[in-house]
FIMARMAR-40648 format. One record per residue (C-alpha): x, y, z; residue in one letter. Coordinates in nm, 2 decimals. Layout:
REM residues N
+--------+--------+--------+---------+
|     px |     py |     pz | residuo |
+--------+--------+--------+---------+
|      X |      Y |      Z |       A |
...
+--------+--------+--------+---------+
END
This chain:
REM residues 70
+--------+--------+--------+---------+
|     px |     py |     pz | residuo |
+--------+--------+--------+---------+
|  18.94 |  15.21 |  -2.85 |       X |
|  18.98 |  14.83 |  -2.81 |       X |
|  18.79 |  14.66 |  -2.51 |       X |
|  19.08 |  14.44 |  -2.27 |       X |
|  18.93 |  14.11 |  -2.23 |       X |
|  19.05 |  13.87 |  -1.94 |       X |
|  19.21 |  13.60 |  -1.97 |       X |
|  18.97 |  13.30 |  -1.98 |       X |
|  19.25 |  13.06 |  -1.81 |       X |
|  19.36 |  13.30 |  -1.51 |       X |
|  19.24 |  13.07 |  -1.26 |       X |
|  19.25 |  12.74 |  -1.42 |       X |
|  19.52 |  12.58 |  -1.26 |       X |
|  19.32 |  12.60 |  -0.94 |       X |
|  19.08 |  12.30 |  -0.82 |       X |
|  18.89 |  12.44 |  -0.59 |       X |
|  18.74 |  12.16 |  -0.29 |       X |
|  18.39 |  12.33 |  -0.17 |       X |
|  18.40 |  12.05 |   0.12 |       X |
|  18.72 |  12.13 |   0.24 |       X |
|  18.64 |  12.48 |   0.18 |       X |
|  18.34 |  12.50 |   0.39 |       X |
|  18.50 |  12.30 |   0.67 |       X |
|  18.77 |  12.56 |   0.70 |       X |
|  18.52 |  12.81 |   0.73 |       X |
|  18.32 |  12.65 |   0.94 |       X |
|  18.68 |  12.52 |   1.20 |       X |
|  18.70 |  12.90 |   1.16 |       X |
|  18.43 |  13.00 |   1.30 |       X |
|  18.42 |  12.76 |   1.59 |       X |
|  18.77 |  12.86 |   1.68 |       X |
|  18.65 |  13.22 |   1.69 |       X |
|  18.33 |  13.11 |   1.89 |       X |
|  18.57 |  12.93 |   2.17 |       X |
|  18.81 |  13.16 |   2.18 |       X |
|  18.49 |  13.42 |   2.23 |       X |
|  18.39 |  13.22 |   2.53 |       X |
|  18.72 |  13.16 |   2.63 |       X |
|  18.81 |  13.55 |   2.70 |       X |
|  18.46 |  13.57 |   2.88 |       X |
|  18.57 |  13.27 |   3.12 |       X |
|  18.23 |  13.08 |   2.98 |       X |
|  18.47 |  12.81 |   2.79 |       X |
|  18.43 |  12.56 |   3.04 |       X |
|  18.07 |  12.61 |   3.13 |       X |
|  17.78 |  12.27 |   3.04 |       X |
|  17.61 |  12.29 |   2.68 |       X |
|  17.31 |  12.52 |   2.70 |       X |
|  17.46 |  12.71 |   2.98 |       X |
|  17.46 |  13.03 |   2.77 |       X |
|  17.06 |  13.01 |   2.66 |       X |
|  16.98 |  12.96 |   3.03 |       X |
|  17.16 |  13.24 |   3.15 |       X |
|  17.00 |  13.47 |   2.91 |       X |
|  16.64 |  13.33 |   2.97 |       X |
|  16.68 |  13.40 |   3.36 |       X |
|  16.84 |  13.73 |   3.24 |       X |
|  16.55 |  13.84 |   3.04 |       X |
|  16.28 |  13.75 |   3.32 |       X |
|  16.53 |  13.93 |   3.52 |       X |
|  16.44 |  14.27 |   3.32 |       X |
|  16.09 |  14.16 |   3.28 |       X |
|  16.01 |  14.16 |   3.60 |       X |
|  16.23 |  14.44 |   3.73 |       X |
|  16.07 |  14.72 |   3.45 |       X |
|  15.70 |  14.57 |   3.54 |       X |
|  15.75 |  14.65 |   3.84 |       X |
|  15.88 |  15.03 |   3.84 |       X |
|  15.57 |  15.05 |   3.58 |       X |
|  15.34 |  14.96 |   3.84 |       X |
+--------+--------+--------+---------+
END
């Protein structure tokens, strides 16, 4: 039984661009982040709104389970 080998120039006609390709991914991905935001109404909220939220959030929790331990 004979082994099928590919053909070596399948993909030869193509130039691939890593820049370009990693910018699309990256638009992407920033697209998807927005439109995250955008659903949970946090699109229009100051840089760094998000980390301080979850900060007062955690101390929120901290301090609520230390004291029901107490």
């Amino acid at each position: 039984m004979s082994q099928k080998t590919p053909s070596q120039d399948l993909n030869s006609d193509i130039e691939w661009d890593l820049k370009e390709l990693q910018d699309s991914i990256k638009r992407s991905a920033e697209e998807q982040w927005d439109a995250l935001l955008d659903s949970t109404g946090q699109i229009d909220q100051p840089p760094g709104t998000a980390e301080m939220l979850w900060e007062a959030e955690k101390k929120r929790w901290k301090q609520q389970y230390d004291c029901e331990d107490s």
